[in-house]
N, C-alpha and C positions, 0 to 999 in steps of 0.2 A: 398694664391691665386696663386701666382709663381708656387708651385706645382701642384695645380688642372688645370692650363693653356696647357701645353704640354698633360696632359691627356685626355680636353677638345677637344685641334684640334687633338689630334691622332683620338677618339673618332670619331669626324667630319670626316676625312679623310677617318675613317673605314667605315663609316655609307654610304659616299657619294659612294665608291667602289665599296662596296655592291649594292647599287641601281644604278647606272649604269653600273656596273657588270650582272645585272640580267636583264636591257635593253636591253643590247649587245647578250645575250645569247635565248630572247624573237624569236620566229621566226616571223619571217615578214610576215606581212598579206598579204595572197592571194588578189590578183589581182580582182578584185571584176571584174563578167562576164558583158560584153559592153552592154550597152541595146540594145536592138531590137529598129531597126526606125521604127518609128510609121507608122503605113500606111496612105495611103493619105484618104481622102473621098472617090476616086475615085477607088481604091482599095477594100476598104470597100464596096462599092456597090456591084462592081464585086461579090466579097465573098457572101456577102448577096442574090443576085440572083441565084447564084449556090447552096447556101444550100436551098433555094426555091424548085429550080429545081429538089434537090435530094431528099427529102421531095416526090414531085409528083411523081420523077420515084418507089420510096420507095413501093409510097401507089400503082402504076402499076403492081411491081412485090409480092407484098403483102409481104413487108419487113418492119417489124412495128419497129427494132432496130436505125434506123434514127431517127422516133421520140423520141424514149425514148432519145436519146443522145440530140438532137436539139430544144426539146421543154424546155419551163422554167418549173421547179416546180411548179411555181404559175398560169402557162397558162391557159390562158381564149379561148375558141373555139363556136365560135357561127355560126349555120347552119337551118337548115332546122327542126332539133330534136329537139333547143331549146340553151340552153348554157350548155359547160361541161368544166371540168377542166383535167389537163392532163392524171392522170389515166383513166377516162371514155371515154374519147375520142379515147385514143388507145386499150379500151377494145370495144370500138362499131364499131372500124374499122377492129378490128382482128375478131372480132365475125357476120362480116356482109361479107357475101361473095361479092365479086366484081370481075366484071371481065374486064379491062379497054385494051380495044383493041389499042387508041389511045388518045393521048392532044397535046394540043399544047398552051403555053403562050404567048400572047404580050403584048402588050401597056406597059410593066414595066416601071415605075416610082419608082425613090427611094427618098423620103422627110426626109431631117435628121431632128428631133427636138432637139438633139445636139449632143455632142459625145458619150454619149452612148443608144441614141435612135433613130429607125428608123422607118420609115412607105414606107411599100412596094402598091404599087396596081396595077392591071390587069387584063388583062380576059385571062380568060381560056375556051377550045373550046376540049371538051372531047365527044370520044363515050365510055362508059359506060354503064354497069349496075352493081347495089348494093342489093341483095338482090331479085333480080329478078326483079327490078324495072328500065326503063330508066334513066340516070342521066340526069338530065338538060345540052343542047347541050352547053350554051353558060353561062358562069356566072361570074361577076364582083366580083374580087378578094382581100382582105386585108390583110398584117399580117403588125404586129407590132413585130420587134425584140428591142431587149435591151443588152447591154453589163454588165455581170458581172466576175469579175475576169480577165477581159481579154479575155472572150470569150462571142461570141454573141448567143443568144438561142432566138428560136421563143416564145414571151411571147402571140399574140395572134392573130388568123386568124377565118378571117368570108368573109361569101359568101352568093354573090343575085345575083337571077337568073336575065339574063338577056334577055330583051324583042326586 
């Protein structure tokens, strides 16, 4: 036993070298990137009303790439046609001519139903036409955004005319 003792802690001493030898030698984990501060609600809204906004200037200049970026995948859009989902909706908006002279949004209101849902509403006051048709001057406005990944996307907007 005398014999295999001194073998044992050299053993030990080798073993323990090694493994903290190969700690020391380990590089040091990067600095993990600061998170971003959360924005307030109030921030959020802001945001939320501007990608509204830019949604309308979008469909003004017949630039249908905002929606594809800002709508959800699963978006629901209901109007005057009936209900569609986000392909058809920007294949009836690309495929119907319009010509929008001028809008203009107010009354916004922004309702959170928590942190990653929101409910926008307003009226909007457009001269328009769509297909050669008048658009409705005056129409009470909805969309519901939602957060995924970290980004907000319009998951759904609907319009009635208003009297």
């Amino acid at each position: 036993m005398k014999k295999h003792l001194p073998l044992a802690i050299g053993l030990i001493i080798a073993l323990a070298s090694i493994a903290f030898g190969q700690e020391a030698t380990k590089p040091a984990p990067s600095p993990s990137p600061k998170p971003k501060p959360a924005m307030s609600k109030a921030q959020i809204q802001r945001n939320l009303i501007a990608t509204e906004k830019k949604l309308w200037e979008a469909w003004k200049k017949k630039d249908f790439k905002p929606f594809k970026a800002y709508l959800a995948a699963d978006s629901v859009m209901v109007g005057d046609n009936g209900v569609a989902n986000k392909a058809t909706s920007i294949k009836e908006m690309s495929g119907t001519p319009c010509d929008v002279k001028s809008y203009e949004l107010t009354d916004i209101k922004v309702t959170f139903f928590d942190s990653d849902a929101a409910f926008l509403t307003y009226k909007s006051v457009q001269d328009a036409t769509c297909g050669g048709q008048a658009v409705p001057p005056s129409v009470w406005n909805s969309s519901v955004y939602v957060r995924r990944g970290g980004k907000w996307y319009a998951a759904s907007h609907q319009e009635t005319t208003a009297k």
